[in-house]
C-alpha positions in Angstrom: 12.4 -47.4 -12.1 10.5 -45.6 -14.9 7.7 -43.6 -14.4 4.9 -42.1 -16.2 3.3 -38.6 -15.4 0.2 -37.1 -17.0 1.5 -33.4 -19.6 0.4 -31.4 -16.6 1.6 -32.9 -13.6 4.1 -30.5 -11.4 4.7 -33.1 -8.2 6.7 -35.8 -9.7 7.7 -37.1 -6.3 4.7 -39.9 -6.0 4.4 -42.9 -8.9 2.3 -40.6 -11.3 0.1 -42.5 -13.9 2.0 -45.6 -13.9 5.1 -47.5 -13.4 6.8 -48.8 -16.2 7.9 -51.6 -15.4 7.6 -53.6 -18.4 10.0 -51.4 -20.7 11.4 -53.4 -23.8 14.2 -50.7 -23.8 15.1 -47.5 -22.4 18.0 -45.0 -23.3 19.3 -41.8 -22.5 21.2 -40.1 -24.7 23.3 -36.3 -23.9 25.4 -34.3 -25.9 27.3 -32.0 -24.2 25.7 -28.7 -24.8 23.6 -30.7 -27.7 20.9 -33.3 -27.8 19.2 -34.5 -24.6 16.6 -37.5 -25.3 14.9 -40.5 -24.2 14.1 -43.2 -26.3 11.9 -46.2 -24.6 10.0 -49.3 -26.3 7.2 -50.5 -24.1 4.9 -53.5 -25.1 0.8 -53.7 -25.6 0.3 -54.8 -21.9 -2.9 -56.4 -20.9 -3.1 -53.5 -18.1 -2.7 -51.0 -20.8 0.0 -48.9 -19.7 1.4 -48.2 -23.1 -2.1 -46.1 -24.0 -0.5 -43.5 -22.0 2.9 -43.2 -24.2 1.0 -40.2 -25.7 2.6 -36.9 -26.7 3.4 -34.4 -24.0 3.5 -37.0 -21.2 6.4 -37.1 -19.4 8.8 -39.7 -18.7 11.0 -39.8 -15.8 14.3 -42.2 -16.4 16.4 -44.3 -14.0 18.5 -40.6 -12.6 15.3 -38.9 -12.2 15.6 -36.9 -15.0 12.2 -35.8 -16.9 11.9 -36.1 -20.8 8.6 -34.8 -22.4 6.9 -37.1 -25.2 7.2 -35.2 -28.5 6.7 -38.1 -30.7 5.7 -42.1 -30.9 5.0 -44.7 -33.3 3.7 -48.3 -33.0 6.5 -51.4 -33.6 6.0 -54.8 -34.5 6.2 -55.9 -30.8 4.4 -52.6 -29.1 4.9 -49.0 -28.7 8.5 -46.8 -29.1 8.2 -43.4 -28.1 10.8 -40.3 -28.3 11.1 -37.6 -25.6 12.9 -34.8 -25.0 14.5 -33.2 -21.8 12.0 -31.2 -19.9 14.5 -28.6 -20.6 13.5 -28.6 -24.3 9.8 -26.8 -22.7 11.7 -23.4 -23.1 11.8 -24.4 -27.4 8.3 -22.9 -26.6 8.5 -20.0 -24.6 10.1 -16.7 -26.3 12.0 -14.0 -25.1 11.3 -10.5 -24.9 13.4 -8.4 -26.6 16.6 -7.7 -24.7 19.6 -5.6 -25.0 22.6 -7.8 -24.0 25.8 -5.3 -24.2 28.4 -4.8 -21.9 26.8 -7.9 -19.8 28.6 -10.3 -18.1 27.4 -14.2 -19.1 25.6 -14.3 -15.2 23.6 -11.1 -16.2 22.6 -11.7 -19.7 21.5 -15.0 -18.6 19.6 -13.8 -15.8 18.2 -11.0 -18.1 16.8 -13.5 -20.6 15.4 -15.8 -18.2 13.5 -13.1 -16.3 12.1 -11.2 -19.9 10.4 -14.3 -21.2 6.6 -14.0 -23.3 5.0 -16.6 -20.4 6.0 -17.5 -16.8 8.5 -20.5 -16.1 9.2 -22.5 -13.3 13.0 -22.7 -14.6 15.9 -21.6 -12.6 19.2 -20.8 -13.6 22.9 -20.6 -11.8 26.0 -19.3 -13.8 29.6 -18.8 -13.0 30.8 -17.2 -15.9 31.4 -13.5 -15.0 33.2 -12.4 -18.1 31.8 -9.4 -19.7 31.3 -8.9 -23.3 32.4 -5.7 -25.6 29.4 -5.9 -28.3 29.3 -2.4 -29.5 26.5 -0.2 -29.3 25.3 -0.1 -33.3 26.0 -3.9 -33.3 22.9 -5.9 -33.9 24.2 -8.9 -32.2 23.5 -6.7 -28.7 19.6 -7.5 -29.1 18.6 -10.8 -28.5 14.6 -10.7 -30.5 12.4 -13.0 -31.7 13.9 -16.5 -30.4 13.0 -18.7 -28.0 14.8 -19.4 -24.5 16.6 -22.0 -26.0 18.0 -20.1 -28.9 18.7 -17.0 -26.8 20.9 -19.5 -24.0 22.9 -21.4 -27.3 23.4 -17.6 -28.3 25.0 -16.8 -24.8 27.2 -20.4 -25.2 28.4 -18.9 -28.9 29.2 -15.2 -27.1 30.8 -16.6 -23.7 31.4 -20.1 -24.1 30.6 -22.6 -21.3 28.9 -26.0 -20.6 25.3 -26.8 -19.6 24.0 -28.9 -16.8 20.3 -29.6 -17.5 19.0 -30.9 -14.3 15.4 -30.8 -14.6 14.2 -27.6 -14.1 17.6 -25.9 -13.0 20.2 -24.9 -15.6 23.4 -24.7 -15.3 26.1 -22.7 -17.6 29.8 -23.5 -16.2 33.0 -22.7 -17.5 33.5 -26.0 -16.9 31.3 -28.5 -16.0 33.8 -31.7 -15.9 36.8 -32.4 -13.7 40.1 -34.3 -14.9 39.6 -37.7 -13.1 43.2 -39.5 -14.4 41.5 -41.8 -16.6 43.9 -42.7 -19.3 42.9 -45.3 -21.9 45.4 -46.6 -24.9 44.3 -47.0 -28.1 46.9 -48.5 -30.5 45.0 -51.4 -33.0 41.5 -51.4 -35.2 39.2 -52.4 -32.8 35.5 -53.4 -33.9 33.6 -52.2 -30.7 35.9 -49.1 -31.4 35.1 -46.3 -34.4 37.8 -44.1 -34.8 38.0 -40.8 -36.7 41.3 -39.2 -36.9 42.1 -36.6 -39.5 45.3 -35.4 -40.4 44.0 -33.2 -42.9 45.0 -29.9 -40.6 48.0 -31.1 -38.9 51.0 -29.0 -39.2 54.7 -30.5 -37.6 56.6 -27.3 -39.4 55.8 -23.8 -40.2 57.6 -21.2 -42.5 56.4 -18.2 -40.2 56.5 -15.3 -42.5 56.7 -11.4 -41.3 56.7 -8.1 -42.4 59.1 -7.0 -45.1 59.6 -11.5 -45.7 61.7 -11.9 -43.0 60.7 -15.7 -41.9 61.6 -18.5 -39.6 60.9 -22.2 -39.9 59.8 -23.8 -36.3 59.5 -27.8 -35.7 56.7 -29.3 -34.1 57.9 -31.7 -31.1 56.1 -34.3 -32.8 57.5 -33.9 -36.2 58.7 -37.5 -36.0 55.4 -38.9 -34.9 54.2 -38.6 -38.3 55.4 -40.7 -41.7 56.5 -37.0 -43.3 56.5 -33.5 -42.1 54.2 -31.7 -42.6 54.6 -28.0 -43.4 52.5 -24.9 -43.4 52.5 -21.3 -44.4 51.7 -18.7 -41.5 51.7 -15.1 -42.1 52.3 -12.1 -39.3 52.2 -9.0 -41.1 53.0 -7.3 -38.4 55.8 -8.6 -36.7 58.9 -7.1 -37.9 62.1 -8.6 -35.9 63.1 -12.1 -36.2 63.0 -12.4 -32.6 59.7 -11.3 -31.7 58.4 -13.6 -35.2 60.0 -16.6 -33.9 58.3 -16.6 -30.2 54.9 -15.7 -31.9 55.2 -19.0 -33.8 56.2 -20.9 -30.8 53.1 -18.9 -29.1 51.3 -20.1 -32.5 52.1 -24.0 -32.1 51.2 -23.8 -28.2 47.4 -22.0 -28.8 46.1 -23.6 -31.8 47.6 -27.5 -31.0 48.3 -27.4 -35.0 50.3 -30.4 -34.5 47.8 -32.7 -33.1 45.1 -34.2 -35.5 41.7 -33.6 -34.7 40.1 -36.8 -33.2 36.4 -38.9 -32.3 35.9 -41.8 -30.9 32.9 -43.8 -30.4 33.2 -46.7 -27.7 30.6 -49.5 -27.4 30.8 -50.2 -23.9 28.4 -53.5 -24.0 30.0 -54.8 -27.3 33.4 -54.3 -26.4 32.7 -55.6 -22.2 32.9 -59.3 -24.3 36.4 -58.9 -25.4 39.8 -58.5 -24.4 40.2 -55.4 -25.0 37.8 -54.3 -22.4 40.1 -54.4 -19.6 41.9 -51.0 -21.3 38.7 -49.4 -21.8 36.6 -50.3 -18.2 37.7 -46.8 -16.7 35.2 -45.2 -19.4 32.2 -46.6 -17.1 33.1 -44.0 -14.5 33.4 -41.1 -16.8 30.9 -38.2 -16.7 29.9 -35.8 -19.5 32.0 -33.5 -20.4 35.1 -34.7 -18.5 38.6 -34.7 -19.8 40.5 -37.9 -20.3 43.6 -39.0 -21.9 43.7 -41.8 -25.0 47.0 -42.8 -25.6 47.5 -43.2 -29.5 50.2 -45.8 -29.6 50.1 -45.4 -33.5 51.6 -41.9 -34.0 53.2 -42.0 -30.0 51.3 -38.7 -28.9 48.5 -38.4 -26.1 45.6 -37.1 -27.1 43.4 -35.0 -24.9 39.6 -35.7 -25.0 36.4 -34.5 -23.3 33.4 -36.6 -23.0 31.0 -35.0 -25.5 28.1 -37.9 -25.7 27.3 -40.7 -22.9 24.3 -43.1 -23.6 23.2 -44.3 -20.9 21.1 -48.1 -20.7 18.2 -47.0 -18.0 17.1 -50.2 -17.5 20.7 -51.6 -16.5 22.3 -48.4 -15.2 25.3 -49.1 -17.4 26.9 -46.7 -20.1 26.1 -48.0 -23.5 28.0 -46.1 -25.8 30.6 -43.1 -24.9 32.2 -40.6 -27.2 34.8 -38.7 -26.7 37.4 -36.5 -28.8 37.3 -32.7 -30.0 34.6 -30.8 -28.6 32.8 -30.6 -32.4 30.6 -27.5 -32.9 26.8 -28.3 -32.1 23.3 -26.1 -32.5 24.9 -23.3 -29.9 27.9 -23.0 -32.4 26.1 -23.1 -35.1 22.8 -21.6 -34.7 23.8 -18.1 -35.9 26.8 -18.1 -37.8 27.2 -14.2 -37.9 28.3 -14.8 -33.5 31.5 -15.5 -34.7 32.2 -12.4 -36.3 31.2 -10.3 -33.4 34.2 -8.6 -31.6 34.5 -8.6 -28.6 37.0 -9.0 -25.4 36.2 -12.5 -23.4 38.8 -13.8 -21.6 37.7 -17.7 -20.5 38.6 -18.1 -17.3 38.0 -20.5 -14.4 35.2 -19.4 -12.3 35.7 -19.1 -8.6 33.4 -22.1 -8.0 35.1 -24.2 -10.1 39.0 -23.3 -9.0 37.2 -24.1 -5.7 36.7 -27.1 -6.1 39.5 -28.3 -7.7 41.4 -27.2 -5.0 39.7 -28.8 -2.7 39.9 -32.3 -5.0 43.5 -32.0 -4.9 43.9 -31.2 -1.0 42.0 -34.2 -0.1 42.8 -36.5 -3.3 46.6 -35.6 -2.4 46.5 -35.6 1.2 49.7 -38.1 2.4 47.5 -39.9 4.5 46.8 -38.5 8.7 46.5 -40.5 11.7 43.3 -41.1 13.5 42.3 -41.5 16.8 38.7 -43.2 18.0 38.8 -41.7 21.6 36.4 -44.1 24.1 35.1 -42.8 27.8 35.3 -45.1 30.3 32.7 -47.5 29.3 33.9 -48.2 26.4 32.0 -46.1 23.8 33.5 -44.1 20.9 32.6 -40.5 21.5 35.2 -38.8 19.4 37.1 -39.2 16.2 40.5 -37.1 15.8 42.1 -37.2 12.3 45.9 -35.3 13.0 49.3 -35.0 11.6 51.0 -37.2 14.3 50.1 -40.1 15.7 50.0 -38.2 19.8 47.4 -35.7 20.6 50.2 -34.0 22.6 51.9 -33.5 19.9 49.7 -32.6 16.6 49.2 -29.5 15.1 46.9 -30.1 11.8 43.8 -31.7 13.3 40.0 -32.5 12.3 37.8 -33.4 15.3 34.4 -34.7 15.3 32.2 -35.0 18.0 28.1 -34.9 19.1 29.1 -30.6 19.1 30.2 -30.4 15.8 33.4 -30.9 13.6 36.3 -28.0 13.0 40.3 -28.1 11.6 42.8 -26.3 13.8 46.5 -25.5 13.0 47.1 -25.3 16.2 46.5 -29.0 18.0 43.4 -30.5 19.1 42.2 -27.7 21.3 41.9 -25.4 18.2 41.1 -22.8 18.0 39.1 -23.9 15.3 39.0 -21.6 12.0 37.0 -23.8 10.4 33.6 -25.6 11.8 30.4 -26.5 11.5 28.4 -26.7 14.9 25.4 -28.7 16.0 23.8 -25.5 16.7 23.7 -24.3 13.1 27.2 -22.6 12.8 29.0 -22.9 9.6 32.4 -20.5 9.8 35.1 -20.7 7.6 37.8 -18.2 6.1 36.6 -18.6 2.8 33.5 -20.1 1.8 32.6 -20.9 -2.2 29.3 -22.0 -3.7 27.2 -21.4 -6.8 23.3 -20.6 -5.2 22.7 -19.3 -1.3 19.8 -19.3 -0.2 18.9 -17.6 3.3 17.0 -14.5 4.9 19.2 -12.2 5.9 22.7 -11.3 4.9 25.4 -9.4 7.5 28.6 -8.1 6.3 30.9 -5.0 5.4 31.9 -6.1 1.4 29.7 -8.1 -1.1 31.4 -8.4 -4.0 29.8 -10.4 -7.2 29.5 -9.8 -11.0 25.6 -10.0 -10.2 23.2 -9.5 -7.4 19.5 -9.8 -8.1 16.6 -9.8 -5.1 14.1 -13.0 -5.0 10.8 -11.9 -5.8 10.2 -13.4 -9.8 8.7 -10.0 -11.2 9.4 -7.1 -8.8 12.8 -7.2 -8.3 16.3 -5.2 -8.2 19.0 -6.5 -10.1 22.9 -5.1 -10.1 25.5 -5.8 -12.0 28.6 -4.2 -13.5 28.0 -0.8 -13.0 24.4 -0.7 -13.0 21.4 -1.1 -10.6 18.2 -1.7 -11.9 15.0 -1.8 -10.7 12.1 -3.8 -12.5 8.2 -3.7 -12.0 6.6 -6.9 -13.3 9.4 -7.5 -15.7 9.7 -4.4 -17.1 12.9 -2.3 -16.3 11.7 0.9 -14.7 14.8 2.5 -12.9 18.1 2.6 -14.1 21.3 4.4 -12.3 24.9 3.7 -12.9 27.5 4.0 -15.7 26.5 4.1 -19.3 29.2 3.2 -22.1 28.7 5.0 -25.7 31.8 4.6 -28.3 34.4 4.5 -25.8 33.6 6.9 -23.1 31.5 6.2 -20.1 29.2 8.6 -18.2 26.9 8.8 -14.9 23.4 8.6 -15.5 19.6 8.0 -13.6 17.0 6.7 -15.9 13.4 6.1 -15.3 10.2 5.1 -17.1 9.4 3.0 -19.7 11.9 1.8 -22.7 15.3 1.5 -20.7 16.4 -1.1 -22.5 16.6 1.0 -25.9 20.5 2.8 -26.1 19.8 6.3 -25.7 16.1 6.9 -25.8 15.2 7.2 -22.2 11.9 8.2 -21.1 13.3 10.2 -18.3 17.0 11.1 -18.5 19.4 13.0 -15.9 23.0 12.5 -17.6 26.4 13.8 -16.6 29.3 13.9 -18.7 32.4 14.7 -18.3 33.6 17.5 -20.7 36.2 16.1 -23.0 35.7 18.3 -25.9 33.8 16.3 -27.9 30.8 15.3 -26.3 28.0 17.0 -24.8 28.6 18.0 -21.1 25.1 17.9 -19.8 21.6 17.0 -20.3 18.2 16.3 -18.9 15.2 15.2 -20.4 11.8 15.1 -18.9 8.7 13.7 -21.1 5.4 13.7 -20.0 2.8 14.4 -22.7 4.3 17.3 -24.8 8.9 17.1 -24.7 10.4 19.1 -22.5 14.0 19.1 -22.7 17.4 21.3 -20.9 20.9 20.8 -22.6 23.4 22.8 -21.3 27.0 23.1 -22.5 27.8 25.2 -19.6 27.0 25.2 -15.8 22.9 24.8 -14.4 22.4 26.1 -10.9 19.2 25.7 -8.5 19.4 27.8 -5.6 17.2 28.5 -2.6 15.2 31.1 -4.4 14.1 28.9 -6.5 16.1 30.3 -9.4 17.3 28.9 -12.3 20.6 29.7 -13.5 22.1 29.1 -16.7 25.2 29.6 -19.2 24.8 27.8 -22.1 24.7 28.5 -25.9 21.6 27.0 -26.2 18.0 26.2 -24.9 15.7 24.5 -26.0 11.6 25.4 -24.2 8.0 23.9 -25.0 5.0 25.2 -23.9 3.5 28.6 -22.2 7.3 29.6 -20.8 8.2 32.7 -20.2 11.9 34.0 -19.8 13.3 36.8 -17.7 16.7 37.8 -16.5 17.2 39.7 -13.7 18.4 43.3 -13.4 18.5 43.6 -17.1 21.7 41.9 -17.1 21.3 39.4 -19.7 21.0 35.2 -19.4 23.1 33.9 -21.4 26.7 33.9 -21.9 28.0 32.8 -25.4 31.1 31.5 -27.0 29.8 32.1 -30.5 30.7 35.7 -31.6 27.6 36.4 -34.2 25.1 36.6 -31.6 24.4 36.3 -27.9 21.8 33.7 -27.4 19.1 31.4 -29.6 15.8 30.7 -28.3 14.0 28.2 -30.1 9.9 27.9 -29.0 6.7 26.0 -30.0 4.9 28.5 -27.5 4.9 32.3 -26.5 8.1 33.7 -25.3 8.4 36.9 -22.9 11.9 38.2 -22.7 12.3 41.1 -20.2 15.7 43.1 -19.5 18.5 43.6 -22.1 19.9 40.8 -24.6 22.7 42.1 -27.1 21.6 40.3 -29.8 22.6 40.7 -33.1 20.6 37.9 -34.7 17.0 37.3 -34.4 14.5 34.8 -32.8 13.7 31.6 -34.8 10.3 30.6 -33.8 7.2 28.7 -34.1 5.1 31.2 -32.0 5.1 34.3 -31.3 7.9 36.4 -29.7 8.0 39.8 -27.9 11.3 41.1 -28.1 11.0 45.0 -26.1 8.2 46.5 -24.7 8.3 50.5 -23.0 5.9 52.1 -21.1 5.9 55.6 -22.3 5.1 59.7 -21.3 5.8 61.9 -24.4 5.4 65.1 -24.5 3.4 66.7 -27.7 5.5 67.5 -30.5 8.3 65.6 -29.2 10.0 62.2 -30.1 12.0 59.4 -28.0 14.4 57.3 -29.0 14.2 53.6 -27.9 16.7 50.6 -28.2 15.4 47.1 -28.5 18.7 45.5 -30.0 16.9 42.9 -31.9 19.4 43.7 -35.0 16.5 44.2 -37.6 13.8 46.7 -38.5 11.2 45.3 -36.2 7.3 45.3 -36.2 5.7 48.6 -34.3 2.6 48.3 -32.0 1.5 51.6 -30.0 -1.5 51.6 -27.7 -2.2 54.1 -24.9 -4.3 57.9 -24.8 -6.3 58.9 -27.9 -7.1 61.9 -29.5 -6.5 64.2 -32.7 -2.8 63.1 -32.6 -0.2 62.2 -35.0 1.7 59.2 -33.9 5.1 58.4 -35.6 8.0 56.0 -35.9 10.9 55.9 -37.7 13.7 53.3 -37.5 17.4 55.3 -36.7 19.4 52.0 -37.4 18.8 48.3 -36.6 18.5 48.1 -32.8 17.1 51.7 -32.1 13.6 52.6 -32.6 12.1 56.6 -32.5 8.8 57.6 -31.7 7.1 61.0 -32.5 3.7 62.6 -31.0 2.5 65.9 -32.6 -1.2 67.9 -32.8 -1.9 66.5 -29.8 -3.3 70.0 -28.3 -0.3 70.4 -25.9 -1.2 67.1 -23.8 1.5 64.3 -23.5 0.8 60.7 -24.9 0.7 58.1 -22.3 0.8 54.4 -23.2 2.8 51.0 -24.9 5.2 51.1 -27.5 5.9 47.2 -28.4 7.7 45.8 -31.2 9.4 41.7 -32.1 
């Protein structure tokens, strides 16, 4: 049935606008990880349904699936329109900018999904936990300016994997097909049939050449299969033994399937149900998208491995109208951005738990041998109990499913279990091991949680972790980060917070650690709030109960109205370079009290006092005072006034003397300062 909502409608589980139940046609088309569309021809009815085939309705199709009117146009016998799947609403919806690197595919997809310009009612499910390697000046980290569509075929060209586009839930598998046996053979031209084989790339021999030209030919297995070989030039610079050159071009024939042509076929299931052929093709009508099958190319004698990429599907029959099959060709997440090809990184494509899961559960139950079972009856009569065992007497089984009104469980040891695996009719499910893609519950108990990605429910407030990382986000934005950074490749410690996370290295508030390798920096914290205040410290920071700082460190950098002491005049600062004992660098005042062996001075942007004395000196009498500032410093004297005469003279760089004379026998009293 075919059904007709209004652009706005959310409930599509009631009739909508109308039925259509008049359609002149109605396909489906999907290519795997490509188009998904709807085409439908509907006449000018008397009750005028087709004056609702208007853009941005919505069509639901035979499967249930929704499609979104993007275009129509009137026909000679009524109305055709085109739709696509609802999935195509994201084409309209853009991403915020976000940072992508060192993400697994179940991260970076969640990332995207949850940083989008407006609110969606999409969700998403991934099992691919591979993590990229983008590096941290590559461009092809940031994911900007493209919609959700764009930014999930980017994912596809860094990761791989195959949609599901199920409504509003998306899916991106490693795999999303099974191999289901079918095997079809394909030998003469068939009309219903269009073939594409090219040979163009096939290779049966290569002259495998290494370093220095040593070389090896190797034969393809199917160098016969073809009318003449064909042979091929491969260069490995860097192998240099004939051994290790030979199994790299036995490695090389294995990987890249050289020897095998590259293959499409385009099957018109209606058409060809009329002929004779049919019968070798009838398995196709139980195919699903993106499953593997086998065509049997009686021609050149080789079996050809294929995976569904295109199904069309007749709504208004339920049958498959067309199916194609061959090389999975390259499509808009491929080809949207050519430059993803060239970026490096380290993805191993592996099976995802889910999906080893399931096959092995296909092939335990698709292999089984067969069991005996046992309808047990009470004494009326009545079948109360099914047994499914490994022998045909209960006495005697070991392997055993039982089902009854409590529940069903497997037991390796007979029919009285125990049971290690069950589901009860109070709401027990128990099992060793228990795979799925989405759980959904309240409350989770356990010791271990192991995942590539964890993220809390709530849309906009939520924590996510993955990797190394927890963050912690406030209406979409990321405002917490703690975990393990990467830069180059060393990894350090960190706590972020505040605005801006998502830039490399330009946190708004920063406590790093690193470990001291000799090249990089060993510490740093950075705290911004108005005016920048930042500590670096190549040596050791201590806080202790007194509320003292403590510091060794060639360097610190101060803002503001700070002031600087060091207690018992013993100096702050230890320093490996030789010329002078610390640096101070300072928008504001700085007040240094106790003794610094400097031999350099103060580079500053305010004003710095570097020694200040108070001082009793007796008339006609001068003092000698050190200030180890290394130059000829600036002199201020205030203090007792009279008839006096007040000198200074400078003995050498870091000593200062100070005369008073005519000062009628009375000492001076006061400040002698100097920077």
């Amino acid at each position: 049935m075919i059904k007709l909502y209004d652009s706005k409608e959310t409930n599509f589980n009631n009739n909508g606008l109308r039925v259509l139940s008049d359609c002149i046609s109605c396909k489906t088309k999907e290519e795997l990880n490509g188009l998904y569309e709807l085409k439908l021809g509907y006449p000018i009815d008397d009750q005028g349904k087709w004056e609702h085939l208007v853009e941005d309705n919505i069509i639901k199709n035979s499967k249930g699936q929704l499609f979104r009117i993007y275009y129509k146009e009137k026909t000679d016998n009524g109305m055709g329109v085109t739709a696509r799947h609802i999935y195509y609403d994201l084409l309209d919806n853009l991403v915020n900018k976000v940072d992508i690197r060192g993400l697994s595919c179940v991260a970076a997809l969640n990332k995207i999904m949850a940083n989008t310009l407006d609110p969606h009612n999409f969700t998403v499910v991934c099992d691919i936990s591979t993590v990229n390697t983008i590096a941290a000046d590559d461009k092809a980290g940031d994911i900007i300016n493209k919609n959700v569509v764009e930014a999930i075929n980017i994912l596809i060209g860094i990761y791989g994997g195959e949609l599901v586009r199920d409504n509003f839930n998306i899916s991106l598998l490693g795999q999303r097909g099974a191999s289901r046996g079918v095997l079809v053979s394909y030998g003469k031209n068939i009309e219903e049939i269009k073939e594409n084989l090219d040979l163009d790339g096939v290779c049966t021999r290569g002259k495998f050449v290494g370093k220095d030209g040593i070389e090896v030919f190797i034969e393809s297995q199917y160098i016969n299969n073809y009318s003449h070989p064909k042979n091929k030039v491969i260069n490995f610079n860097d192998i240099d033994t004939l051994g290790a050159l030979t199994a790299a071009g036995q490695k090389y024939f294995e990987d890249s399937k050289c020897d095998i042509p590259e293959f499409n076929y385009v099957i018109s299931m209606i058409l060809l149900s009329d002929t004779e052929e049919y019968k070798n093709f009838a398995v196709l009508e139980r195919v699903f998208l993106a499953d593997e099958i086998i065509i049997r190319h009686t021609k050149i004698n080789i079996d050809l491995k294929a995976k569904i990429i295109s199904i069309i599907l007749d709504d208004l029959t339920g049958k498959i109208e067309k199916v194609e099959c061959g090389s999975f060709k390259p499509n808009i997440a491929t080809s949207i951005n050519n430059s993803i090809n060239e970026v490096k990184k380290e993805i191993v494509q592996v099976k995802s738990d889910y999906q080893i899961a399931i096959e092995n559960a296909t092939s335990l139950i698709t292999g089984s041998k067969g069991g005996n079972v046992v309808i047990r009856q009470d004494n009326a009569g009545k079948p109360y109990e099914i047994l499914i065992m490994d022998t045909t007497d209960v006495n005697t089984c070991l392997k055993c499913w039982r089902w009854n009104l409590g529940g069903f469980g497997y037991s390796n040891t007979g029919v009285n279990g125990p049971f290690e695996v069950a589901i009860t009719m109070d709401g027990t499910i128990m099992g060793k091991f228990i795979t799925a893609l989405i759980i959904t519950g309240e409350q989770i108990n356990g010791g271990t949680i192991s995942g590539a990605t964890i993220r809390t429910s709530n849309t906009s407030n939520y924590m996510l972790l993955h990797d190394q990382v927890l963050d912690l986000y406030k209406n979409n934005a990321l405002n917490m980060r703690i975990g393990i950074d990467t830069y180059g490749a060393d990894e350090y410690p960190f706590i972020a917070f505040g605005r801006g996370l998502d830039e490399p290295f330009n946190m708004q508030n920063y406590i790093w650690y690193a470990d001291d390798d000799g090249t990089q920096e060993t510490g740093y914290i950075t705290i911004r709030a108005g005016k920048q205040t930042n500590l670096f410290s190549g040596g050791d920071v201590t806080i202790n109960a007194n509320n003292e700082i403590g510091i060794v460190a060639p360097l610190i950098r101060l803002s503001g109205e700070t002031q600087i002491t060091a207690p018992g005049g013993s100096g702050w600062f230890v320093d490996p370079w030789p010329a002078h004992a610390c640096a101070i660098k300072t928008t504001g005042d700085v007040g240094i009290g106790g003794k610094l062996s400097a031999t350099e001075g103060f580079k500053n942007l305010g004003k710095v006092f570097g020694a200040a004395w108070d001082c009793t000196i007796p008339d006609n009498t001068g003092v000698n005072l050190t200030h180890n500032l290394g130059y000829q410093p600036i002199i201020t004297c205030s203090g007792t006034c009279g008839n006096i005469g007040l000198t200074f003279l400078d003995v050498d760089l870091n000593t200062i003397r100070v005369w008073v004379a005519n000062n009628a026998g009375n000492a001076w009293v006061g400040r002698v300062s100097c920077w």
